[in-house]
N, C-alpha and C positions, 0 to 999 in steps of 0.2 A: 397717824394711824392709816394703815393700808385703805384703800378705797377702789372700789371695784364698782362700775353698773352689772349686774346680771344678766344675762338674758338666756331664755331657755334654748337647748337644744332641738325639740320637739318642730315637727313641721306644723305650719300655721292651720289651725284648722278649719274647714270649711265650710262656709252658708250651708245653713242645714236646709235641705231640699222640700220643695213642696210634694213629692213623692217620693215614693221608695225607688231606689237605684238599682239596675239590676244586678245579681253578685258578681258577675267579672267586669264592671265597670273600673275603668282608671281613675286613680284617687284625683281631684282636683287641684291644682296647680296652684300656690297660693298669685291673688291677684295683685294688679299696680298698685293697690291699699298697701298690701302685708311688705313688698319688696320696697316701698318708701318709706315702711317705716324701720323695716329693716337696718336699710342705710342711716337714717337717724341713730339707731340704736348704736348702731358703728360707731358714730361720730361722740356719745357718750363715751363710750368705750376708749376711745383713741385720747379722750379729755383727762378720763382717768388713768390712762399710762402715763401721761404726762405730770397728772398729780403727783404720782406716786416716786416721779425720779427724785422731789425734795427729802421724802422721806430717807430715801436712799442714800445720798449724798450727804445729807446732813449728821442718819445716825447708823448707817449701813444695816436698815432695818431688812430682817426676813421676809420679814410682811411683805416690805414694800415691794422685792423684788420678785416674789412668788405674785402677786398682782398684775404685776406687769407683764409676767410671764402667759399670765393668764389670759389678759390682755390681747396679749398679742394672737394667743391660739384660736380666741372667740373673734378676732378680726379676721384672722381666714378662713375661720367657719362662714364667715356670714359674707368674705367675697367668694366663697365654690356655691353657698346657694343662689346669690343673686345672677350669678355666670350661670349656673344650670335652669333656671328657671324664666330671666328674663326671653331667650327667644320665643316662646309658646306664648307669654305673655305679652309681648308687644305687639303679638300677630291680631287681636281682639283691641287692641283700643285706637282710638283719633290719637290724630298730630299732636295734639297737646300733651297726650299722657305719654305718648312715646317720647316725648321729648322729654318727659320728666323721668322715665322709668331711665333713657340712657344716662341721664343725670345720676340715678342712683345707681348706676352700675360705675361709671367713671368716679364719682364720688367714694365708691367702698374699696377702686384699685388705690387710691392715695390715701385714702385712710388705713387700709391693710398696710400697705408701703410706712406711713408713721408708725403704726406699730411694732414693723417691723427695726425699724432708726432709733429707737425708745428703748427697743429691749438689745441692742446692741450696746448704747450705753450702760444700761444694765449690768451686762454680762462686762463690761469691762471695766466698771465699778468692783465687781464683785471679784475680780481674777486677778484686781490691782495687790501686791502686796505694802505696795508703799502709802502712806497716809495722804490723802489729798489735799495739798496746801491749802487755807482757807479762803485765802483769796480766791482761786480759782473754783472752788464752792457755791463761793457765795455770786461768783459770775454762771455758773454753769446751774445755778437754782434758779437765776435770773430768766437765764434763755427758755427753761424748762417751765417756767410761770407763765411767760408772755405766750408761749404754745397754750398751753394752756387755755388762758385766757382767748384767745383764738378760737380755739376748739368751740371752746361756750360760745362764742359769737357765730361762727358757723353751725353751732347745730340749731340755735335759734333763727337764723338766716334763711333757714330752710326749714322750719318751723313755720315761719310765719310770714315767707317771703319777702322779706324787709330786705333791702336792697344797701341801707345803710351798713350791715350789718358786713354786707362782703367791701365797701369801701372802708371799713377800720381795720378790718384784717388785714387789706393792702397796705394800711397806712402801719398798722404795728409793724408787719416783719421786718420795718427798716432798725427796729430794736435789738432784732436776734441776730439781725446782720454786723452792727454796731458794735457787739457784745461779742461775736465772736471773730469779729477781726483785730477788737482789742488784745483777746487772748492769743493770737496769731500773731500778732507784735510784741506781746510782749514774752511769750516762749521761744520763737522764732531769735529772738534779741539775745536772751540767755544761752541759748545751745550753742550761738558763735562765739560767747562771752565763755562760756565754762567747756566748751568741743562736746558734750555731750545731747544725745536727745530724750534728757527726763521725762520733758514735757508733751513726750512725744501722742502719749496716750492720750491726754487732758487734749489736746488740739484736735483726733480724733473724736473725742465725746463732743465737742464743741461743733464738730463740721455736721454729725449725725443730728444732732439738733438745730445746727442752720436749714439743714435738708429738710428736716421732720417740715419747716417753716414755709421752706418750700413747698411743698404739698401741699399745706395750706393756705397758700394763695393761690395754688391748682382750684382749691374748692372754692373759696372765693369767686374767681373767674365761672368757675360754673354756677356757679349762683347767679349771677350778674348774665350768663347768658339764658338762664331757666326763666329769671323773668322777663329779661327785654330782647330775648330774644337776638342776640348779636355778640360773637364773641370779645372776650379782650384778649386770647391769647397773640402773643407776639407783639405786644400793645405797649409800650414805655413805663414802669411801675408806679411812676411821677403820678402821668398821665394819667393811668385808671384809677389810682387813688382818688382825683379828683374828680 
């Protein structure tokens, strides 16, 4: 069954004033609350794109791909308002929020970006005329769960500042990478074996899903520098795993 988080379109609404405002006042900016939780919402969001590639792949469900489609359009709603709204907002608070508000802006460009790698699968699931072997299915549901499952660890990561949380993420995506170099070897093997490139599509869906993976060790890394302050990027994946 298709699976979507919601979230409203509406602008976040504002502390209601201890007096009346006057009538051409400018409406209120939503605060570093409303834009972190924003980003959270994202990260829901980007969980359930991922959920929904199984669907997909498994029964070329409607659902599933109109979710994901869905998906993907409420991931760049929610990075044009955190873009539009974080400068005014960072200008009002200490080093600490700003450092988490830029957190939540960096965090919703890589989560927009997965949604955007998700629903490209999608779209090439759904434009495939040929049946998709099952093996490579049940490899490509593989990568799409471990995302997944990722996603869940980062949005709790940043929930609840758990630092562990960006060290298993590090430590999964050597899963999606594994997974999808298998399918690189072994279509790559075929197409010199038979001169054609069948599998040419399926090693595209595969890459967009290592990538999606990517990104989510972007988040990861951000996480790991929101609490301790120090980055990992450019850091050995070994290494900040541990």
């Amino acid at each position: 069954m298709a699976r979507k988080t919601p979230i409203s379109r509406s602008e976040p609404e504002p502390d209601e004033p201890e007096s009346p405002r006057p009538a051409k006042a400018e409406p209120k900016l939503g605060g570093p609350d409303d834009l972190a939780r924003l980003a959270l919402k994202a990260c829901l969001i980007a969980r359930d794109a991922a959920f929904n590639v199984k669907d997909l792949l498994t029964s070329s469900s409607r659902m599933a791909f109109l979710a994901i489609k869905d998906c993907e359009k409420e991931l760049d709603l929610i990075e044009r308002q955190i873009d539009e709204r974080l400068p005014a907002a960072i200008t009002r608070v200490n080093e600490a929020r700003a450092r988490q508000l830029l957190s939540s802006l960096k965090s919703t460009t890589d989560l927009e970006r997965i949604g955007d790698l998700v629903m490209s699968v999608a779209m090439r699931v759904q434009a495939r005329t040929q049946k998709i072997p099952a093996a490579d299915i049940r490899q490509l549901v593989e990568m799409s769960t471990v995302l997944r499952d990722m996603l869940d660890l980062i949005h709790k990561g940043f929930s609840t500042l758990d630092l562990e949380c960006a060290r298993k993420v590090l430590q999964m995506d050597k899963e999606i990478d594994r997974v999808c170099h298998g399918l690189f070897q072994t279509h790559l093997a075929e197409n010199v074996a038979q001169g054609d490139n069948s599998g040419f599509e399926i090693l595209l869906m595969a890459q967009a899903l290592e990538r999606a993976g990517d990104h989510t060790t972007n988040l990861a890394e951000d996480l790991y520098n929101l609490i301790e302050g120090r980055s990992l990027r450019h850091m050995p994946k070994k290494k900040a795993a541990n």
